[in-house]
C-alpha positions as CSV (number, residue, x, y, z in Angstrom):
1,X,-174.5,-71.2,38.1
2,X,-171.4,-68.9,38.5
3,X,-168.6,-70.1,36.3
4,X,-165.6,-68.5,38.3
5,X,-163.3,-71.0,39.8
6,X,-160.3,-70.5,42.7
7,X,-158.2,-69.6,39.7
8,X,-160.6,-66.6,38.8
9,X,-159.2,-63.2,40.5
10,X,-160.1,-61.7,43.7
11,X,-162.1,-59.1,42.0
12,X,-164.6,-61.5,40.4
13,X,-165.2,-63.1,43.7
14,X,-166.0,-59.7,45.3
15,X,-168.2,-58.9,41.9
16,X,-170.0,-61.9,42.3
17,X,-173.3,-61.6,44.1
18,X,-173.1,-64.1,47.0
19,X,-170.0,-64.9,47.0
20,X,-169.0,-60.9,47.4
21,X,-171.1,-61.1,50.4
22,X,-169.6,-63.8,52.0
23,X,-165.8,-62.2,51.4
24,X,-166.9,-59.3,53.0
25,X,-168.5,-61.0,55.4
26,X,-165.3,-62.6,56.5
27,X,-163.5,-59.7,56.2
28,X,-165.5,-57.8,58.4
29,X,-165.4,-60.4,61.1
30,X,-161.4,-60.3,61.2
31,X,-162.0,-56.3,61.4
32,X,-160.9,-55.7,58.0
33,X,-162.6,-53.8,54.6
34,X,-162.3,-55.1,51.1
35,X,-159.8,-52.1,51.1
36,X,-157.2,-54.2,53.0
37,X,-157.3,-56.5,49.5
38,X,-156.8,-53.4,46.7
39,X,-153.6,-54.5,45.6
40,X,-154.6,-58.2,45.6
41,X,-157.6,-57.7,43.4
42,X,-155.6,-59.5,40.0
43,X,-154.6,-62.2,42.1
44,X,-156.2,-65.6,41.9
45,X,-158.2,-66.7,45.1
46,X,-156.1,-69.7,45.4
47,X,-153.1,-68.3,45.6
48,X,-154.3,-65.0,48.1
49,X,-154.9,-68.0,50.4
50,X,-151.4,-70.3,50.3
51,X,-149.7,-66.7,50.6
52,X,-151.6,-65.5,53.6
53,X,-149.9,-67.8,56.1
54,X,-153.1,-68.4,57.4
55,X,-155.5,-65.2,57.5
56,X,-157.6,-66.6,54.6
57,X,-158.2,-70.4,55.2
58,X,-158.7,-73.3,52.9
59,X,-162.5,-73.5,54.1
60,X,-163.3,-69.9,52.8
61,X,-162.8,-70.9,49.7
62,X,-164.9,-74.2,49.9
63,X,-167.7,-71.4,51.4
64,X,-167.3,-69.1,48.7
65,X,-167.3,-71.7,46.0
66,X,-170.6,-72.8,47.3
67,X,-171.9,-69.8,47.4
68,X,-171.2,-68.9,44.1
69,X,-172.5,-72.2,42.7
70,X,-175.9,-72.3,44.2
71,X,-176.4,-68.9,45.3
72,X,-177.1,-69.2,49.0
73,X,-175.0,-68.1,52.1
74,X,-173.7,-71.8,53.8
75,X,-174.9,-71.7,57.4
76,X,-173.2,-70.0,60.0
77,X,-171.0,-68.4,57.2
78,X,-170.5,-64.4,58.2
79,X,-171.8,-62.2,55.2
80,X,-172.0,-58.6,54.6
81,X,-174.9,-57.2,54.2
82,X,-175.2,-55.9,51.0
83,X,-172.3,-56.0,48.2
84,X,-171.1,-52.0,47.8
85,X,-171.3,-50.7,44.5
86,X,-167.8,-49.2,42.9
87,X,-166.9,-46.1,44.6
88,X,-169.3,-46.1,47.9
89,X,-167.9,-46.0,51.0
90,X,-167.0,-48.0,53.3
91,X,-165.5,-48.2,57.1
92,X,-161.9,-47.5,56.4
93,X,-162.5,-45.0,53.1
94,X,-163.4,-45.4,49.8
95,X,-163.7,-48.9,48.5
96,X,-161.7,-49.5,45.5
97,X,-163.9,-49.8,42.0
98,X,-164.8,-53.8,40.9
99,X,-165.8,-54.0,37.3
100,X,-166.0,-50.6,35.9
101,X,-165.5,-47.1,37.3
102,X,-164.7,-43.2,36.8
103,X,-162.0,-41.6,37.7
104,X,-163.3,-38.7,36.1
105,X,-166.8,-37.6,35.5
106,X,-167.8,-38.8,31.8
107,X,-164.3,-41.1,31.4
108,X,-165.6,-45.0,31.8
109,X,-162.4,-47.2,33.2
110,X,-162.9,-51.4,32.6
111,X,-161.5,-53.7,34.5
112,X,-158.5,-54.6,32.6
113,X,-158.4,-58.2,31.4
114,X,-156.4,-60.8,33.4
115,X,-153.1,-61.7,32.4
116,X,-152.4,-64.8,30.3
117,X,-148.9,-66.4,30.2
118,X,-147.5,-66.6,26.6
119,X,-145.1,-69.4,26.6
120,X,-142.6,-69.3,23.2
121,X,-141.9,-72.8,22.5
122,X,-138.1,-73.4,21.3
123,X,-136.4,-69.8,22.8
124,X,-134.3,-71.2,25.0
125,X,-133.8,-74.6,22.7
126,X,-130.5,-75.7,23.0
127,X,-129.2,-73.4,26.4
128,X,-128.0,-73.7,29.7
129,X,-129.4,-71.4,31.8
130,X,-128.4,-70.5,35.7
131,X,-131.4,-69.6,38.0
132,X,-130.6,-69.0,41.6
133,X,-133.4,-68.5,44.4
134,X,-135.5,-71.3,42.2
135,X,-137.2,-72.9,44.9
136,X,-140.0,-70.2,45.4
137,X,-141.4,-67.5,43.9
138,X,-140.0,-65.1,41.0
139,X,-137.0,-67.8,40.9
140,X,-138.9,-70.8,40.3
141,X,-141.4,-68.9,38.2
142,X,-138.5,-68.5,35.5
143,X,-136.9,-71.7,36.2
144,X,-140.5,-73.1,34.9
145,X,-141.1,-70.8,32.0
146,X,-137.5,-71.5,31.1
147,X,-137.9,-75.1,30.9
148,X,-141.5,-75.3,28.9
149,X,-139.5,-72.9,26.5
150,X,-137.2,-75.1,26.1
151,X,-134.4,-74.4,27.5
152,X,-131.8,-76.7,30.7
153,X,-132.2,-74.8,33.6
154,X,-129.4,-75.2,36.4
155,X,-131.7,-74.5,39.4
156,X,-130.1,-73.2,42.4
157,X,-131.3,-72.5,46.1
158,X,-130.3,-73.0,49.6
159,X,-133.9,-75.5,49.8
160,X,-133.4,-79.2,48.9
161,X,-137.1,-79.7,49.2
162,X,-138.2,-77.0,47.2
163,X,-135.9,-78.0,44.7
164,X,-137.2,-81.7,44.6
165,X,-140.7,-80.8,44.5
166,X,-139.8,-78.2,41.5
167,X,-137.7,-80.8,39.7
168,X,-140.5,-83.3,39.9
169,X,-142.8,-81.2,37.8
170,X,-140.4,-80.4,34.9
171,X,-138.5,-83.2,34.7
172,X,-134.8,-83.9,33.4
173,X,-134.1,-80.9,32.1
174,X,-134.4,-79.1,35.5
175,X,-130.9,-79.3,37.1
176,X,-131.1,-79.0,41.2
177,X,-128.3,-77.9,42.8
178,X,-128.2,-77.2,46.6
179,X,-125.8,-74.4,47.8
180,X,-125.7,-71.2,49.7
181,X,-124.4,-68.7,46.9
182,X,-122.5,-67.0,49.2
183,X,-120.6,-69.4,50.1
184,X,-116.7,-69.5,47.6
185,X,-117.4,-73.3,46.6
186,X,-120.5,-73.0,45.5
187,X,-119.7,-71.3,42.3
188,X,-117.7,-74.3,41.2
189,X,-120.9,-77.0,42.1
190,X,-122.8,-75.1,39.6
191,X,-120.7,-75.0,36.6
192,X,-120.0,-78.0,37.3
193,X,-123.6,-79.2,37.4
194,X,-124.0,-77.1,34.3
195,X,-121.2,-79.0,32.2
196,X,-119.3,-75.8,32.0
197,X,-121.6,-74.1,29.9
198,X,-123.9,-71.2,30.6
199,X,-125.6,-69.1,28.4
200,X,-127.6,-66.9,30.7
201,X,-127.2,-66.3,34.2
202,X,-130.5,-64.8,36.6
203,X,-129.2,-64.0,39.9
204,X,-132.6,-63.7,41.5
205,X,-131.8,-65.1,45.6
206,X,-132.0,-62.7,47.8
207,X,-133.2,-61.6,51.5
208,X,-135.4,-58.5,52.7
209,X,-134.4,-56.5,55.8
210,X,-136.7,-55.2,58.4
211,X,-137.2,-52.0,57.3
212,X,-134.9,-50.2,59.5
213,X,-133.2,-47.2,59.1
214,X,-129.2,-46.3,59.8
215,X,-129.3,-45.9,63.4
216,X,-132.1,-49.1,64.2
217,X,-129.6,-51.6,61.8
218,X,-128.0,-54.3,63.5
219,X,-124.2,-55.8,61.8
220,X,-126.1,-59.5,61.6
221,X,-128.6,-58.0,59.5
222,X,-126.7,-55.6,57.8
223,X,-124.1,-58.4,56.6
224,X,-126.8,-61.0,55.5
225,X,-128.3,-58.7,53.5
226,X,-125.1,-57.2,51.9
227,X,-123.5,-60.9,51.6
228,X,-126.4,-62.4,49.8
229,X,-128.1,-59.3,47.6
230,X,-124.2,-58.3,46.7
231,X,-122.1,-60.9,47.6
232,X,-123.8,-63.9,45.8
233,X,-124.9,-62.7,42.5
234,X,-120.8,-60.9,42.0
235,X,-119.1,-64.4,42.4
236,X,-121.5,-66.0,39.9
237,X,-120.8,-63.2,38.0
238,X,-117.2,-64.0,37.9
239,X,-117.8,-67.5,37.7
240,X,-119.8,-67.7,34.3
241,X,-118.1,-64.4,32.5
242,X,-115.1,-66.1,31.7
243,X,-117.1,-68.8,29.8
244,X,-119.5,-66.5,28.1
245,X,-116.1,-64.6,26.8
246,X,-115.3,-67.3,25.5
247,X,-118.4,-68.4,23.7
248,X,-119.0,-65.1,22.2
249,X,-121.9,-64.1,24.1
250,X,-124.1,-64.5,27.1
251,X,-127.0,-63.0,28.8
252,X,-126.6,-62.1,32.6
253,X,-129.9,-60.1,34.6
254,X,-129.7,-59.6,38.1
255,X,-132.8,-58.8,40.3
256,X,-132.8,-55.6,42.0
257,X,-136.2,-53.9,43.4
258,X,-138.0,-51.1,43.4
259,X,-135.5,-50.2,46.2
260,X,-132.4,-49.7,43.9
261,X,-134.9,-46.7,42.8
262,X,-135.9,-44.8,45.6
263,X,-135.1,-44.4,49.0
264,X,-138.3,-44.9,50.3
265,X,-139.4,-48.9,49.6
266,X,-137.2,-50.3,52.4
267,X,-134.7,-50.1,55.2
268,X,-131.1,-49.0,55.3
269,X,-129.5,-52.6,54.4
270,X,-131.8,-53.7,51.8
271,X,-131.8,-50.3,49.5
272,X,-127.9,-50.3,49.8
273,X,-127.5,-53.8,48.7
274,X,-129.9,-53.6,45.6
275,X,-128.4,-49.9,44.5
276,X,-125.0,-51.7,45.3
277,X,-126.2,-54.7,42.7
278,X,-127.5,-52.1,40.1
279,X,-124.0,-50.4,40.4
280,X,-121.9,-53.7,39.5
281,X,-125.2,-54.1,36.6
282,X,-123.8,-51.4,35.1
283,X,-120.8,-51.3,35.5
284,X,-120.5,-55.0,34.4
285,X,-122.3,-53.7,31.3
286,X,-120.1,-50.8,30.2
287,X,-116.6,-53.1,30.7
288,X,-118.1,-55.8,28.6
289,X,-120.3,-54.5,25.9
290,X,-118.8,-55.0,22.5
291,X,-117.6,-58.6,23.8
292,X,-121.7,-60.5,22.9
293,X,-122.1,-60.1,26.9
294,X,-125.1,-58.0,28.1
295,X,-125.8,-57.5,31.5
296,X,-128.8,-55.8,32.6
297,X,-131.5,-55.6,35.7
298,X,-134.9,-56.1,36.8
299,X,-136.5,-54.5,38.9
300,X,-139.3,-55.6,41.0
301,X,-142.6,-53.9,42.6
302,X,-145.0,-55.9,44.9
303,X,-144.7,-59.3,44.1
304,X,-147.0,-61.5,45.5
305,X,-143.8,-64.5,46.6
306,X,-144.3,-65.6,50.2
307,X,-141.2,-64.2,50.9
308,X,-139.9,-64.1,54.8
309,X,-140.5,-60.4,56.1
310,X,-138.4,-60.3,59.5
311,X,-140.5,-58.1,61.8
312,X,-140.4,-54.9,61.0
313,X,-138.0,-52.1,62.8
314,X,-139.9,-49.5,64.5
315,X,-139.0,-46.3,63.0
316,X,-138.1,-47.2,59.5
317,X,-141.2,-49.1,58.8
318,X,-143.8,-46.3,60.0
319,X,-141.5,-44.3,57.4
320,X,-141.3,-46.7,54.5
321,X,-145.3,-47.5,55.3
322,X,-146.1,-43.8,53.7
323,X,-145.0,-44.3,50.3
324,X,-146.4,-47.9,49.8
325,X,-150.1,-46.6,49.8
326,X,-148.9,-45.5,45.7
327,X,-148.3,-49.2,44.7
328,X,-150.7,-49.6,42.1
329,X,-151.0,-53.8,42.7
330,X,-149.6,-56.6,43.7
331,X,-148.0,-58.2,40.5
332,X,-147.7,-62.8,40.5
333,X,-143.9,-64.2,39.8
334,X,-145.3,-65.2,36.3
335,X,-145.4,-61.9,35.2
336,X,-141.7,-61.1,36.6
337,X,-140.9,-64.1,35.0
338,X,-142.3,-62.6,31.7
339,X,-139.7,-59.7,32.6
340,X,-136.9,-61.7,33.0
341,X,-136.8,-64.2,30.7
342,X,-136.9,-61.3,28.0
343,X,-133.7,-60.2,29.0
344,X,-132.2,-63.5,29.8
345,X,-133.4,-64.7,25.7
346,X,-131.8,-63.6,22.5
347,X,-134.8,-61.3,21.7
348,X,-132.7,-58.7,24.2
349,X,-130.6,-58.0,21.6
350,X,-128.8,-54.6,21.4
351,X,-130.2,-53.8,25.3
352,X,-127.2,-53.6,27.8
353,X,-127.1,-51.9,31.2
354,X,-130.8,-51.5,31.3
355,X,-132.8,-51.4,34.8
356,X,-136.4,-52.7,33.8
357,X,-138.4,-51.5,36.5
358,X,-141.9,-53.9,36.2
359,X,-143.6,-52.4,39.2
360,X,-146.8,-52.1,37.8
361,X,-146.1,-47.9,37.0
362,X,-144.6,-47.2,41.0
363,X,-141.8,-45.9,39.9
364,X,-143.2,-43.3,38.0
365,X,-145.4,-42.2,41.3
C-alpha cells in the first residue's frame, strides 16, 4: 500500500513503482518525456493538474491513485515500460534525477525535503493590510497567510468571484473590494474599505506580455502592461503614504519579477514595466527612510499561478525561450507568500529598498 496522496509531489509519483509507469505512460502518449515536468517535480499532483488547463486530467489522477494503491496498471491505462533510473536517458535527453543522484562522481545529492508552510500566529495581530491581485495566485496566497496570522486583509482584484470564493474561506476578517487599480477612484474604495488605516501595502496585480521584442509590440499591449505593472501599484502608493506618515511607520512591497533583473525573462513591455516598478521601489525608499516607512520588492521566478500567457510574439519568445532552460524549478504562491509577508511584517525591520529575488537561485545563473 503506497502512502502518497494527490498532495504528495510530482517526483514521488514518478518514484513510485506503478504509478511512475503509468505517468510516463501518459506522457509518452501525448509525445512528451518526464523531462517536459523538470521544473514541476516539487509540485503537488493536484495542483500540476488544476494548472494545466487541461493537459493532465482529473482521471489521471484517479488512475495513478489506483495504481499506487494496489499496484496494478487499471486497464486500457497507457504505461511506460519500465520506470528509468536517475540519470538514463531518455527520448528528448537526459532525464532529470528522482530520489538521489550525482552530479559529480563520489558527491551523493538527496532529494531535498518538501516545503512546509510555517504559519506565525499573532504577526499581523492588530493590522490592516492592502493585498491587490488576491483573487488568484501569489495574491491570494498572502491574502490567506495574512489572515491565519492574524492580521485584516483588504483584498483587492478586478474578480468578484474570486474574491467571494476567497472571502468564504477566511471569513470576516478578509475585506473584498472589487476595482480595477488603475482606474483614479479606486484608491479611495480601498481606504475606504480599510477604515483609513493601512499598515502594509503588497501591490502584487499585474499582467504578462507576449514576449515580444521592440519592434513586434503593439501600443494596446504596451499600455496595459505599463498602466497596470506601473500605473496601479504608484497611485496606491500615494494613496496609503500619507497615512503611514502619519502613523509613524508602514510596510509597502511591490512585486517585480525576475524581469526587473535581466533582460532576457520576457518581452519589451513587461521588463520595462517591472524595472520601471523597481525604480519608483527605490526611489520611494531613499525619499522616505528615516520617516518608519520601508519600501522594498520581491521578485519572482517561475511561479506555478495559472496566470493568462497571451500567445507568444514570434521573435521575442524564440529569444526569451533560451535562457529559461536555467530555471532551477517551478516555485508554489505559498512560498512567495513566505517572501512577502516577511517584508510586509515587522520582523523587516532595518531592510529598506531591498529587491528579494526568490527565484529559486535564477538570478545567479
Amino acid at each position: 500500500m503506497s502512502n502518497i496522496t494527490p498532495a504528495s509531489p510530482l517526483r514521488d509519483w514518478l518514484a513510485q513503482p506503478t504509478a511512475g509507469r503509468v505517468l510516463r505512460g501518459f506522457l509518452t502518449s501525448q509525445g512528451q518525456s518526464e523531462d517536459a515536468l523538470a521544473l514541476a517535480l516539487g509540485l503537488p499532483l493536484e495542483q500540476l493538474v488544476q494548472l494545466s488547463g487541461g493537459k493532465f486530467p482529473p482521471e489521471l489522477v484517479d488512475a495513478l491513485v489506483a495504481a499506487a494503491a494496489t499496484g496494478q496498471i487499471p486497464d486500457g491505462v497507457p504505461t511506460a515500460a519500465t520506470a528509468p533510473t536517475p540519470g538514463t536517458a531518455t527520448a528528448s535527453g537526459t532525464a532529470p534525477a528522482v530520489g538521489a543522484g550525482k552530479s559529480e562522481p563520489g558527491v551523493e545529492i538527496a532529494t531535498p525535503d518538501p516545503w512546509t508552510e510555517q504559519v506565525t500566529p499573532g504577526r499581523f495581530g492588530g493590522q490592516s493590510v492592502v493585498v491587490t491581485g488576491a483573487a488568484y495566485g501569489i495574491g491570494r496566497a498572502v491574502a490567506s497567510r495574512i489572515v491565519r496570522e492574524g492580521g485584516r486583509v483588504v483584498a483587492v482584484d478586478i474578480s468578484a468571484d474570486g474574491l467571494a470564493e476567497l472571502a468564504s474561506g477566511l471569513g470576516e476578517a478578509l475585506v473584498p473590494v472589487t476595482a480595477d487599480i488603475t482606474e483614479p477612484e479606486s484608491a479611495d474604495a480601498i481606504l475606504a474599505a480599510a477604515a483609513g488605516r493601512v499598515d502594509a501595502l503588497a501591490n502584487v496585480a499585474g499582467v504578462m506580455d507576449d514576449d515580444a521584442a521592440v519592434h513586434e509590440v503593439d501600443d494596446t499591449t504596451w499600455e496595459r502592461v505599463l498602466r497596470i505593472n506601473v500605473e496601479g501599484p504608484m497611485r496606491l502608493m500615494r494613496a496609503v503614504v500619507p497615512g503611514m506618515l502619519a502613523a509613524g511607520g508602514g510596510r509597502i512591497v511591490n512585486i517585480v519579477s525576475e524581469a526587473a533583473l535581466r533582460g532576457s525573462a520576457a518581452g519589451a513591455a513587461y521588463t520595462t514595466s517591472k524595472h520601471a516598478l523597481v525604480g519608483l521601489t527605490v526611489s520611494s525608499a531613499y525619499q522616505y527612510a528615516g520617516t518608519g516607512v520601508q519600501v522594498n520588492a520581491v521578485a519572482p521566478g517561475a511561479v506555478a499561478t495559472g496566470i493568462t500567457m497571451p500567445a507568444a510574439a514570434p521573435y521575442g519568445s524564440s529569444r526569451t525561450a533560451k535562457m529559461r532552460v536555467a530555471i532551477p524549478r517551478l516555485a508554489v504562491a505559498e512560498e512567495l507568500a513566505a517572501s512577502i509577508t516577511f517584508l510586509l511584517s515587522r520582523d523587516a525591520v532595518n531592510i529598506n529598498g531591498a529587491i528579494l529575488p526568490s527565484d529559486g537561485g535564477w538570478s545567479a545563473a
